[in-house]
C-alpha positions in Angstrom: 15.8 -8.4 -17.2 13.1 -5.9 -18.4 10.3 -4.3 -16.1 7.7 -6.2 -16.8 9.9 -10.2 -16.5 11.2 -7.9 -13.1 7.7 -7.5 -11.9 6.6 -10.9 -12.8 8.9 -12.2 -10.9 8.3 -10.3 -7.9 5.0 -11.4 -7.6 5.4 -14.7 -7.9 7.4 -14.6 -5.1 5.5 -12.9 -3.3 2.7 -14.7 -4.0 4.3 -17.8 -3.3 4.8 -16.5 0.2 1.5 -15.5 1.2 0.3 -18.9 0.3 2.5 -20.2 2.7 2.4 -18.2 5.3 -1.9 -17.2 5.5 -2.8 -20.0 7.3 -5.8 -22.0 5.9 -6.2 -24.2 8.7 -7.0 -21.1 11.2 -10.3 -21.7 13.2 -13.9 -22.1 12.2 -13.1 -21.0 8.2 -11.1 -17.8 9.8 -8.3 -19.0 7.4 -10.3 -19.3 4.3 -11.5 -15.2 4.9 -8.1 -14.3 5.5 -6.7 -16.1 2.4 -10.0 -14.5 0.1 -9.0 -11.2 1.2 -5.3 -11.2 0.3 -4.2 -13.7 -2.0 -5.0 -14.3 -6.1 -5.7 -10.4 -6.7 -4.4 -6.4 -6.5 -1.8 -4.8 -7.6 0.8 -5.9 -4.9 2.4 -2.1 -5.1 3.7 -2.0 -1.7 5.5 -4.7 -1.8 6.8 -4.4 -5.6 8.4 -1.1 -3.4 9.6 -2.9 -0.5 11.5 -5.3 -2.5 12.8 -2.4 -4.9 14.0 -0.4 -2.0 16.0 -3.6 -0.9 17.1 -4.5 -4.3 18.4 -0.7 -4.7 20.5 -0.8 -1.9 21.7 -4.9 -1.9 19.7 -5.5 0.8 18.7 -8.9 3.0 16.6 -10.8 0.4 14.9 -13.1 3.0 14.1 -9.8 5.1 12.1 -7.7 2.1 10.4 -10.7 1.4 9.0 -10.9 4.6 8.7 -7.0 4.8 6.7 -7.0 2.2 4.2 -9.6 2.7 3.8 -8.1 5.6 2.9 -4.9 4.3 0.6 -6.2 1.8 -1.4 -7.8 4.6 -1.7 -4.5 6.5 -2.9 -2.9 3.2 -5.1 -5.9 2.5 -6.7 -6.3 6.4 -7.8 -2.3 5.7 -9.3 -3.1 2.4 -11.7 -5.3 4.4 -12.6 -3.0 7.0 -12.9 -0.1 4.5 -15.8 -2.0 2.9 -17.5 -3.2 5.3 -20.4 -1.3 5.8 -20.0 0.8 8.7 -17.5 2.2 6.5 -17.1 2.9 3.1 -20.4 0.1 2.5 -18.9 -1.3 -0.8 -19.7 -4.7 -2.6 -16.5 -5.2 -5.1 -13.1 -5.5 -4.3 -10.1 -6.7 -6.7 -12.9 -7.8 -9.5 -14.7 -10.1 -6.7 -17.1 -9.8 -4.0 -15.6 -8.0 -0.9 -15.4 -10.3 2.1 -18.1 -9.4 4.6 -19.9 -9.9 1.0 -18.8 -13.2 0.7 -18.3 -14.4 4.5 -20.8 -12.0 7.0 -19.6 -9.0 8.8 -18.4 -10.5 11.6 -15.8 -13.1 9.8 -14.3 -9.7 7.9 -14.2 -8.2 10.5 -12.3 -10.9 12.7 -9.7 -11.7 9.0 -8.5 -8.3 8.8 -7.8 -8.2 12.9 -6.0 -11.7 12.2 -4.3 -10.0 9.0 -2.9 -7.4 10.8 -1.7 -9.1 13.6 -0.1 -12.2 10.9 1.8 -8.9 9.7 3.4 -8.2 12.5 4.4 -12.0 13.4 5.8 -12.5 10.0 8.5 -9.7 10.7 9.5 -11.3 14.1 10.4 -14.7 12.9 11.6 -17.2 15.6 14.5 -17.7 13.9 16.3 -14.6 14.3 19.0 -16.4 12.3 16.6 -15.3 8.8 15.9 -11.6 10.2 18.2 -10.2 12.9 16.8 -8.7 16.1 17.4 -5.3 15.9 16.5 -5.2 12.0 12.8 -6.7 13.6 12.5 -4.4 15.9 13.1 -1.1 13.4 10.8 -2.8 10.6 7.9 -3.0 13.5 8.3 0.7 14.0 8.0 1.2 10.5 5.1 -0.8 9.7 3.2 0.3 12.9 3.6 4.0 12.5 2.2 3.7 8.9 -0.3 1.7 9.8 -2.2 3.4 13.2 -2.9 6.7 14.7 -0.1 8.7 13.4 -0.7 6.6 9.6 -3.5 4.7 7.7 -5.9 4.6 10.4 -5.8 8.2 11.6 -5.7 9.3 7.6 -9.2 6.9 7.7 -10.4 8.3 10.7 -10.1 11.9 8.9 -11.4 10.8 5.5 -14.9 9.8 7.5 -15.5 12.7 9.2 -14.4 14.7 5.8 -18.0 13.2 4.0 -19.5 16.0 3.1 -17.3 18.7 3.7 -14.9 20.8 1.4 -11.2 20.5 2.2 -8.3 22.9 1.4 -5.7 21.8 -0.5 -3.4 21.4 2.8 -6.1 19.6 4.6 -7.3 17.2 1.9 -3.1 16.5 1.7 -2.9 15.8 4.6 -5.5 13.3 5.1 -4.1 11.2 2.3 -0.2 11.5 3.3 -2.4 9.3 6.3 -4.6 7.0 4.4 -2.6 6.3 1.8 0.6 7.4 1.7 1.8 6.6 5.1 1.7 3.0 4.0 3.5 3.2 1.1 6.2 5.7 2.0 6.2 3.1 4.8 7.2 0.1 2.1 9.9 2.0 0.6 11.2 2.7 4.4 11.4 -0.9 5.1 13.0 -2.0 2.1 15.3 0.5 2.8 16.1 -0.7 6.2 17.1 -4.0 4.9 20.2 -3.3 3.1 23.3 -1.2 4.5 21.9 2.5 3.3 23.7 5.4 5.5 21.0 8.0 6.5 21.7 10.0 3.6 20.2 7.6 1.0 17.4 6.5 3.1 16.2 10.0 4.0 15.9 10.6 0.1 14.5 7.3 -0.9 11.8 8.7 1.5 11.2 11.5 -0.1 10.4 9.4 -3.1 8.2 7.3 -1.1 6.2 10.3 -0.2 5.8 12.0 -3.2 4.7 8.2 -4.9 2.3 8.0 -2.0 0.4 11.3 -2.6 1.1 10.7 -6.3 -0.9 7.3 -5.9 -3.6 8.8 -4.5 -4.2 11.8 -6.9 -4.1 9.2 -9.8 -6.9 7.7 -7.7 -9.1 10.1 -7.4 -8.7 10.7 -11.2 -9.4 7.2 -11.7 -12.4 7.2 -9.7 -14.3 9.6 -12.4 -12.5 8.4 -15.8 -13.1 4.8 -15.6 -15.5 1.9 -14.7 -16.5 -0.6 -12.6 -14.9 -3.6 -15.0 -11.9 -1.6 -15.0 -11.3 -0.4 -12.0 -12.5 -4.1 -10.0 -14.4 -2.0 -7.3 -17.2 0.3 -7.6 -16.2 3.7 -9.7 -17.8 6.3 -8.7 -17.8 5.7 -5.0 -16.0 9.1 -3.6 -18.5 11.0 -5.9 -21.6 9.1 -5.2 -20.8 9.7 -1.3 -19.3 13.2 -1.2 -15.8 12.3 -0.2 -13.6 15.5 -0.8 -11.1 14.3 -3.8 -8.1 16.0 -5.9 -10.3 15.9 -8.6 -13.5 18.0 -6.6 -10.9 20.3 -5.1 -8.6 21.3 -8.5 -10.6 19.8 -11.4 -9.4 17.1 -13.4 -6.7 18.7 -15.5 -5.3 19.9 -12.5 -5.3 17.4 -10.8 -3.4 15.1 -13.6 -0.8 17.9 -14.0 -0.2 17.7 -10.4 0.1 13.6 -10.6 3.1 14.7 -12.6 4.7 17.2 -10.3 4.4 14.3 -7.7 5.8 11.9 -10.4 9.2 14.9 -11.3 9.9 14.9 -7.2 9.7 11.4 -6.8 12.6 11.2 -9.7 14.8 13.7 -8.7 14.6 12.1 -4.8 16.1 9.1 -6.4 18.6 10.8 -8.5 19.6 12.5 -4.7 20.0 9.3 -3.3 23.2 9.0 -5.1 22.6 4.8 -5.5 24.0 3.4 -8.6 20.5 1.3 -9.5 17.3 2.9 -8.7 16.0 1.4 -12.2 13.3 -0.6 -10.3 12.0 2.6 -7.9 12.0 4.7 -11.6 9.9 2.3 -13.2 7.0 2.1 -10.1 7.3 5.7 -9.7 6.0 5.1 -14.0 3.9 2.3 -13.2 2.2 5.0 -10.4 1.0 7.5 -12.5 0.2 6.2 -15.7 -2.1 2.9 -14.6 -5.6 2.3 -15.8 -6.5 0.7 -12.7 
């Protein structure tokens, strides 16, 4: 199967899944917010890399599938927060209005709490027959590290109080290892977890998880000035417009493409150190990573 009928089929799955398990009946049109905000749109990254990360090393396929819906929702309930307006104050997300656009403040506020929380519940099944106990418990500590203090939301927490200001390289690094590559390192750590990897192989797949992470984010930031609006599906522009310290303000844009590519090289040779016979899947997204449009 090539890349692309790979991918395809990833999604569908996955997509298939969220429909299932986002709840439209939740209370007073709380459902219908949550479901706006994560299904029908993005680029489903994290996890494509859960998934791959399982795939890579035979993992539990019932597991990754629920690993990786449930780090799509975490991703997802911080999209909605990050635009509301106490935040980042933007109208366009995934081609469409963002949700406190389309539902008030309060309702986007209250679907990403339920997002996150549905995250979490969909990794601790009742039936620990489908996911085992202990396996639960580690993919918890994955997820929750990448998401809170010591993840995401501190890396958010340190982008706000950056507006303004210019960064060193080793700061603005940093702050985006938080905000954005915690998460996804985090998706290539849980996909990791569900197969039989010794510590080895999984320390090395998250290598490449890092370097795809920070890689993610440069291509972002590059993004950000090279493209549009229809392009991109959310406001270009944005990190400019609001002084928000970037790759691109810090090295200049050459720079920072040619260091897209170093990211790119380590995420590559972490997979070739993994020794695993079929990291196909991970090569390709690390591809996929760096040479988008969008």
């Amino acid at each position: 199967m090539d890349f692309q009928a790979w991918m395809t089929e990833q999604l569908h799955q996955v997509e298939q899944a969220l429909s299932a398990w986002v709840p439209a009946d939740a209370p007073a049109g709380l459902g219908e917010a949550m479901r706006y905000g994560v299904l029908d749109g993005g680029k489903r990254l994290r996890p494509l890399l859960v998934l791959a990360a399982a795939q890579a090393v035979n993992g539990h396929n019932r597991a990754a599938l629920r690993a990786a819906c449930a780090v799509e929702l975490i991703h997802a309930y911080s999209l909605v927060h990050d635009d509301m307006p106490c935040m980042d104050n933007d109208v366009l997300r995934r081609g469409k209005p963002t949700v406190h656009v389309r539902f008030g403040q309060a309702q986007a506020m209250l679907a990403g709490d339920a997002m996150q929380a549905l995250a979490f519940e969909l990794l601790t099944p009742a039936d620990d027959g489908e996911v085992a106990p202990a396996l639960q418990a580690r993919l918890v500590a994955v997820l929750s590290r990448g998401a809170g203090h010591s993840g995401m939301a501190g890396g958010q927490a340190i982008d706000l109080a950056s507006v303004g200001h210019q960064l060193q390289e080793d700061q603005l690094r940093r702050m985006h290892e938080l905000k954005t590559g915690a998460l996804l390192q985090a998706s290539v750590d849980m996909g990791a977890l569900c197969g039989s990897a010794d510590d080895s192989t999984r320390a090395a797949l998250s290598r490449y998880g890092h370097a795809i992470g920070l890689a993610f984010q440069v291509v972002d930031d590059i993004l950000d000035v090279t493209q549009d609006t229809e392009v991109l599906g959310k406001t270009a522009g944005k990190d400019q417009e609001q002084s928000k310290p970037t790759y691109v303000s810090l090295m200049g844009l050459q720079a920072a493409r040619q260091h897209a590519h170093e990211l790119h090289e380590q995420a590559l040779q972490a997979l070739v150190a993994s020794a695993l016979p079929d990291t196909q899947r991970l090569r390709e997204l690390a591809d996929l990573v760096v040479h988008r449009q969008h």
